[in-house]
ZAMARGU-4260 file (C-alpha; in steps of 0.2 Angstrom, whole numbers, plus 5000, padded with zeros to 4 digits):
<rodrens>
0) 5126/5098/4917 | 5114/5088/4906 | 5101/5077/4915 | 5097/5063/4911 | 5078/5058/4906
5) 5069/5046/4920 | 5064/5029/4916 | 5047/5027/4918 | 5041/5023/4935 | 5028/5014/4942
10) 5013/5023/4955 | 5017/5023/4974 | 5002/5018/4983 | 5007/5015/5000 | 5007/5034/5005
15) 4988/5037/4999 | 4982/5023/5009 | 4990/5020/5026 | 4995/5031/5041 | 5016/5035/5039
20) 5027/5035/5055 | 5042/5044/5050 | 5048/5045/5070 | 5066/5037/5079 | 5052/5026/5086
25) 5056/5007/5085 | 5041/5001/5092 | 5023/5009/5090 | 5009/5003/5103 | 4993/5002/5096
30) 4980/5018/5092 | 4964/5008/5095 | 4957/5000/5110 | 4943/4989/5115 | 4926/4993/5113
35) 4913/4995/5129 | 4895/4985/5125 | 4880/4994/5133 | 4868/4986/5139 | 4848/4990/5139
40) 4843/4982/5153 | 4826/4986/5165 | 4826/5000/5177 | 4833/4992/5195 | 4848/5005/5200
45) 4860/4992/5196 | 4874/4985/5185 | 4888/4974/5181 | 4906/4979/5177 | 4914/4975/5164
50) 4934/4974/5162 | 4941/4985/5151 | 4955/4978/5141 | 4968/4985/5129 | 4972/4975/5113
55) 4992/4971/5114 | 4995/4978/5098 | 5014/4982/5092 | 5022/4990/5079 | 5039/4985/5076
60) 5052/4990/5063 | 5066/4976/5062 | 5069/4977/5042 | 5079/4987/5034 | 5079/4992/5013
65) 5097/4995/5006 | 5102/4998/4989 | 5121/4999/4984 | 5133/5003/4968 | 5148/5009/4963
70) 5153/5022/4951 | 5171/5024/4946 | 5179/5041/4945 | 5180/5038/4922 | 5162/5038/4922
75) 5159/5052/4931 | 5172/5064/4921 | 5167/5053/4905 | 5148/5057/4905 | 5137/5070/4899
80) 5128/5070/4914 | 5129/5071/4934 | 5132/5051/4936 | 5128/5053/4954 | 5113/5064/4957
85) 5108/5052/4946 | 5112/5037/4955 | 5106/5044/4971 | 5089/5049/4963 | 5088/5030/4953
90) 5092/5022/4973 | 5079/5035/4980 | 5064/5028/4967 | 5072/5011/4970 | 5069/5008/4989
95) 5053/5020/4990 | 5045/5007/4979 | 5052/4993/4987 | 5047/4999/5003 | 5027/5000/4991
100) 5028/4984/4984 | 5031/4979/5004 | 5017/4986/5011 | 5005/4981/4998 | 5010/4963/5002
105) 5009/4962/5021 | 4992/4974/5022 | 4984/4962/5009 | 4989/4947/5018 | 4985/4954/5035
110) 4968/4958/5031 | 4954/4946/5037 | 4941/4952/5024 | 4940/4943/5011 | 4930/4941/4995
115) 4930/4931/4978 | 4927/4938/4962 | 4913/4933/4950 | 4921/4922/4935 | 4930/4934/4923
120) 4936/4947/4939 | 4939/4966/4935 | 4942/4961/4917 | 4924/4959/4911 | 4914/4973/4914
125) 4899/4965/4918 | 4905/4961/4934 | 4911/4979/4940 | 4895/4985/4947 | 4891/4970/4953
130) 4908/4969/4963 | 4910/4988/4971 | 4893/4984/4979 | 4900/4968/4986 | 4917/4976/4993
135) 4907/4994/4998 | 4896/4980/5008 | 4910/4972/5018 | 4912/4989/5027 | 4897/5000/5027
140) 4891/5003/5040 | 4904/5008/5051 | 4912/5026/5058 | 4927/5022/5051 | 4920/5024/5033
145) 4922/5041/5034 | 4940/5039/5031 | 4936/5033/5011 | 4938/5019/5004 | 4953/5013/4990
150) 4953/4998/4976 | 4970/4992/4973 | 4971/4981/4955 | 4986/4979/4943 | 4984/4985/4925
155) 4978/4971/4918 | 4962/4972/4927 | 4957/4991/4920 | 4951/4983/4905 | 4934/4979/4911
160) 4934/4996/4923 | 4935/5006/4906 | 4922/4998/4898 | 4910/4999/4914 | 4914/5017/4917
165) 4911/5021/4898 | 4895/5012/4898 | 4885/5017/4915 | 4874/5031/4916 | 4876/5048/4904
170) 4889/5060/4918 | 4901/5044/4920 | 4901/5038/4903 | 4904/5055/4894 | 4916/5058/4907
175) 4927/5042/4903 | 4925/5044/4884 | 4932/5063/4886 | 4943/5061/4898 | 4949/5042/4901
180) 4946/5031/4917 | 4945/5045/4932 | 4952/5034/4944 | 4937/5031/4956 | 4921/5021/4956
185) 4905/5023/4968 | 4913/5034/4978 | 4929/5021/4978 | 4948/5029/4974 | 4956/5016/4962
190) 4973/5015/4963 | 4982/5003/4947 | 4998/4998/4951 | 5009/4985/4936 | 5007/4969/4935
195) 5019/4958/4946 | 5015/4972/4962 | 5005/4957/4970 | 5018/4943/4974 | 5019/4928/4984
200) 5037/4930/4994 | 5044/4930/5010 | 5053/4944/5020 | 5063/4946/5033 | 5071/4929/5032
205) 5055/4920/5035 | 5045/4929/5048 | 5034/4938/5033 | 5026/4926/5020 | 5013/4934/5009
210) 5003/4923/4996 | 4997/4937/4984 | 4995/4930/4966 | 4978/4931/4960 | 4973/4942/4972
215) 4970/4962/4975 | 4964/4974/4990 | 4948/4984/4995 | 4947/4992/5011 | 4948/5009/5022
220) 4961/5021/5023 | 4972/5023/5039 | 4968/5008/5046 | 4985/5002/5045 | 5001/5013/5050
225) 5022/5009/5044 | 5035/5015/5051 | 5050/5023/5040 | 5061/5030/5052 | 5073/5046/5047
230) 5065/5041/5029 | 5076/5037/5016 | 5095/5039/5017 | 5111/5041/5006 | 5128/5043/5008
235) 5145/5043/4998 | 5161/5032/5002 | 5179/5030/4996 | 5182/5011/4991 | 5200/5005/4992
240) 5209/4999/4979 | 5194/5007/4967 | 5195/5024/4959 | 5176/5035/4962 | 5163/5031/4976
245) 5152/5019/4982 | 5134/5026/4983 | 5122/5019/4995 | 5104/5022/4999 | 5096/5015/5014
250) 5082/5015/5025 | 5070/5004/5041 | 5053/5000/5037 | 5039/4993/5049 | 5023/4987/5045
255) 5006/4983/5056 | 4988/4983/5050 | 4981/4985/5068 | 4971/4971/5076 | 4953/4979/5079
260) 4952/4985/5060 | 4958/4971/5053 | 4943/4966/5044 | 4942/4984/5036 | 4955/4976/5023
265) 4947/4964/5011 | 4958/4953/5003 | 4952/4948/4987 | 4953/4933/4976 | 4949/4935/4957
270) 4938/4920/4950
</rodrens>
């Protein structure tokens, strides 16, 4: 059977950048606890006692991402290609990067960083430098650095990018004229998703608002955890009084950006 050429598709960030839960599990208690102060007190043989608390923290997946047609028996017999691997595929893509453009949103939105861009944002290059020491600042310092730190922009920004990583010192600059941008900046993985990623919607009938235009992400990675339990599903179905099959792809998603590193995630504006 022919195959039929993919569409272009956009990067899937989601993965790169947060902890996946693929588990039956509909609710997920929180990884991280409070943390104890010491105290450095004069020597006397005593102490006080302090109560140890856990942060009430929950995971909890209650949406669900479905994706339907129909494809009627002419055009599968009529077409040079496999109409329904294809559709499964095209479904697959579909909700894994609605199940992206979802997470983006909710882990922008919950994080408590935040940060304004000098005048011009990502696109003049002038500012580059001068904002990757502002983000790396936010979050230096802590354990939870080891863990490296992400940039997410939309294409529109690279521009300026380009231009700074083509123009700073001789090992960056020859590296971006040969090769293009690399995708990382001080030590910073850049991740560029299309324009439109950042959104300002609401989910789950009302209970997830997000107010994303103008704005990107900085932060830590795995600080945040969803849930997609099973993965993705599919399944075909006989339709009465309709020749072929419905195709269906469908799946449960869960998001949380957990409490005690929620100011890991910097929301930015651009100025």
């Amino acid at each position: 059977m022919k195959s039929l050429e993919l569409a272009l598709r956009n990067l899937l960030v989601a993965e790169k950048i947060c902890k996946v839960d693929r588990t039956e599990a509909k609710y997920i208690d929180s990884p991280y606890s409070s943390q104890p102060t010491t105290v450095i007190q004069a020597i006397c043989g005593t102490y006080a006692t302090a109560a140890w608390t856990l942060t009430d923290d929950l995971l909890t997946v209650e949406e669900e991402i479905v994706v339907a047609e129909h494809v009627y028996d002419f055009e599968q017999v009529l077409t040079a290609f496999d109409v329904f691997a294809n559709r499964m595929d095209e479904q697959n893509y579909s909700a894994a990067a609605a199940i992206d453009g979802y997470v983006l949103n909710r882990l922008c939105e919950d994080g408590t960083g935040t940060y304004t861009t000098p005048v011009g944002g990502f696109t003049t290059a002038a500012n580059i430098l001068t904002i990757m020491a502002n983000l790396q600042s936010k979050v230096a310092g802590y354990e939870s650095a080891y863990n490296n730190t992400f940039l997410v922009i939309e294409n529109t920004d690279l521009p300026g990018l380009i231009v700074s990583a083509a123009s700073t010192g001789f090992r960056m600059a020859d590296k971006t004229l040969q090769n293009g941008f690399g995708g990382s900046v001080l030590g910073t993985d850049v991740y560029v998703v299309r324009t439109g990623t950042f959104v300002d919607t609401t989910y789950a009938g009302g209970s997830d608002e997000v107010s994303n235009v103008g704005h990107r992400m900085f932060g830590v990675k795995g600080v945040s955890t969803y849930a997609a339990p099973r993965g993705l599903r599919y399944e075909e179905k006989p339709v009465a009084a309709k020749t072929g099959r419905e195709v269906v792809t469908w799946g449960y998603i869960g998001f949380k950006l957990w409490t005690p590193k929620a100011g890991l995630i910097v929301d930015i504006t651009l100025a």
